[in-house]
Structure formats: C-alpha cells, structure tokens
C-alpha positions in Angstrom: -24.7 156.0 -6.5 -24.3 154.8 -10.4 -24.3 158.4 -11.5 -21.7 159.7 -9.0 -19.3 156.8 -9.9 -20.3 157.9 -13.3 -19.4 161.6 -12.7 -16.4 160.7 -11.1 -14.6 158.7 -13.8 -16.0 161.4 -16.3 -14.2 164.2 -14.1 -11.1 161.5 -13.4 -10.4 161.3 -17.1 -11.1 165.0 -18.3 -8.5 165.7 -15.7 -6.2 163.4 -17.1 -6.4 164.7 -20.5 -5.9 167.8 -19.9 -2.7 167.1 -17.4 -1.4 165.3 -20.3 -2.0 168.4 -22.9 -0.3 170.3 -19.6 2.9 168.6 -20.6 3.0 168.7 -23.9 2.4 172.6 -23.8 5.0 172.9 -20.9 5.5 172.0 -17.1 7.3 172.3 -14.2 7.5 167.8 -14.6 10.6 167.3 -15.9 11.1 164.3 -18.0 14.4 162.6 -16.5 15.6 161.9 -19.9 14.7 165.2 -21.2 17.4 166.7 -18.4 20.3 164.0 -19.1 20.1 165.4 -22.6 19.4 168.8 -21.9 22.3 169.0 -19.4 24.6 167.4 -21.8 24.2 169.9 -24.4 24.7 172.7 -21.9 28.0 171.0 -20.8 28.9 170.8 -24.6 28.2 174.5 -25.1 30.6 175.5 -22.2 33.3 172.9 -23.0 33.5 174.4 -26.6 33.2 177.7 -25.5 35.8 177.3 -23.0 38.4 175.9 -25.6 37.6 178.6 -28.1 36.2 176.0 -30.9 33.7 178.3 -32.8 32.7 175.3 -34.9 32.4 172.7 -31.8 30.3 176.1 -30.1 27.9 176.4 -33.1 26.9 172.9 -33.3 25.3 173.6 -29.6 22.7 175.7 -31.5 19.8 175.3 -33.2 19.4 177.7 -36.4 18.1 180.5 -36.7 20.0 180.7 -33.3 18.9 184.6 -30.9 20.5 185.7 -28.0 19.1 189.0 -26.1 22.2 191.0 -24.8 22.9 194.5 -23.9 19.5 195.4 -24.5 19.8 194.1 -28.5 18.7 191.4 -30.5 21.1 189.2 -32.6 20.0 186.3 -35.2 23.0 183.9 -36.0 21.5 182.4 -39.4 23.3 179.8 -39.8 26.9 178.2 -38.8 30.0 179.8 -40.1 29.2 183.1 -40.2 31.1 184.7 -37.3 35.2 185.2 -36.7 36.6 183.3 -34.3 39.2 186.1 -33.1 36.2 188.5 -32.7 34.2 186.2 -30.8 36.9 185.1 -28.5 39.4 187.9 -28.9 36.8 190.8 -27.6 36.2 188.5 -24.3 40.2 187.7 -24.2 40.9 191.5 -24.0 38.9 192.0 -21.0 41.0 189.0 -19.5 38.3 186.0 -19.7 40.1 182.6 -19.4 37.2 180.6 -19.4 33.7 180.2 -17.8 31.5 177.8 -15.1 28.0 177.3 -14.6 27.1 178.2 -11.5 23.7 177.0 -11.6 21.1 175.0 -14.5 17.7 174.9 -13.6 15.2 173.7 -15.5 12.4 175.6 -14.9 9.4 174.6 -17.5 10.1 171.7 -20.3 8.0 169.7 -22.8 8.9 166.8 -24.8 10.8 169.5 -27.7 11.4 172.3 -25.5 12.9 173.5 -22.2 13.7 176.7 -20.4 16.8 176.9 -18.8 17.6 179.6 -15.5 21.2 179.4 -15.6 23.9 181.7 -14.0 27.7 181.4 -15.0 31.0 183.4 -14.3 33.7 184.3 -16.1 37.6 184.0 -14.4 40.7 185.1 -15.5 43.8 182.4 -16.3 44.6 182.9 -12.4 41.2 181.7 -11.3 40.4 185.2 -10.4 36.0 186.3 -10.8 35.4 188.9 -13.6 32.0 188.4 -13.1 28.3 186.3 -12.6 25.8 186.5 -15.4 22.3 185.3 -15.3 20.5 183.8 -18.2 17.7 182.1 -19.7 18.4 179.5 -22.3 15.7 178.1 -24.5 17.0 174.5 -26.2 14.7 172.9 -28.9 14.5 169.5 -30.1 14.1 169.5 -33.6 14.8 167.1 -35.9 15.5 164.5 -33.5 18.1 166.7 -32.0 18.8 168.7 -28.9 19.9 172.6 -29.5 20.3 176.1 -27.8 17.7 178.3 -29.7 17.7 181.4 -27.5 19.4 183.1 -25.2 18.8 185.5 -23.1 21.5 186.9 -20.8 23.2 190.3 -18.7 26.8 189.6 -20.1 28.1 191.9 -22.7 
C-alpha cells in the first residue's frame, strides 16, 4: 500500500511539472491578465490605425516587426521608417474609412507570448463592407512590454 501511495505522489508531481513546463512553452490556459493586456494592445493597434497615427500605430509593435501578406514577407526594422500617405493613402484610394475586429481569439499563450485568430473588416466613410480579412497575430512581451511581432493576414 506504501509503494502505491508512493508511486502515486511520484506520478502526481511529474505530472505537475510537466503541466507547468506546458505553459510556459504555450497552452490553450489563458492567463486572465495575459488577455486584459493582450486585448488592450489590439484595441490600441486598431484605434491608431483607424485615426491614421503612424507613430501611435508603430508603438503597437515590437521590433523587428513581420507581417506575411500577399504571399510576401516584410520586416519593419524599426519605427520611422514608413510614409504615412503611402501607408494610409494606398488603403484611402480603394475607399477604406476605417476598420473593426470582428473577432480576437486567443488561441495558444504563454507568460511572453500569445497567438491571436483574429478577423477584421474594412468600411467605407458610409459604413458600407469592402471586405473581411482573417489573420494571425503573434504579440511578445519583451522588455516588460506587450507588442505585435507578427502578422500574418489575407488583406493586401
């Protein structure tokens, strides 16, 4: 009876350990805190997006910052490097006003990083749909700070 109590605690605790390295290496358990923070990042990202700030967008990111669009790669280095009117203007020209999340899920997270499934549209000024885009978003916390590092999407 001694050695099956034995086992048991042995097997209880290996278990345990290795649940714990399960979250640090990613799970499905999200940390409530984690999302409050996550989501408020994402809500930061669409606000400054939405009003055009470039600057206000960039400081969503963490650097090097990817996205994956139109079946290419781009690296955004650091802030500052892009033209506002390009960024915006190209997206303006095809009538975008502004955009809404239509969904965030978090889908995996650890304690310093977290994939997002997200889907958003785009609208013209008269509320009208151009169009539904879903995305994966990676955020990273590094030093002590929440950030979009990738992104991974079917909009132009």
């Amino acid at each position: 009876m001694k050695k099956a109590i034995l086992l048991l605690l042995v097997v209880i605790g290996f278990r345990s350990a290795n649940a714990q390295k399960t979250i640090n290496a990613g799970s499905h358990r999200i940390d409530p805190q984690i999302k409050i923070e996550v989501y408020k990042v994402l809500d930061q990202y669409l606000t400054a997006f939405n009003a055009k700030d470039l600057n206000a967008w960039e400081r969503t990111y963490q650097f090097p910052h990817y996205r994956l669009a139109s079946g290419k790669i781009s690296v955004l280095e650091k802030t500052g490097l892009r033209d506002p009117k390009k960024v915006f203007g190209e997206l303006q020209q095809q009538g975008w006003d502004h955009s809404k999340w239509d969904h965030r899920n978090i889908i995996q997270a650890s304690g310093d990083k977290v994939h997002v499934d997200t889907e958003f549209s785009r609208y013209r000024k008269d509320g009208s749909l151009i169009g539904h885009y879903e995305s994966l978003y990676i955020l990273t916390k590094e030093n002590g700070r929440w950030g979009i590092k990738f992104r991974s999407s079917y909009a132009d």
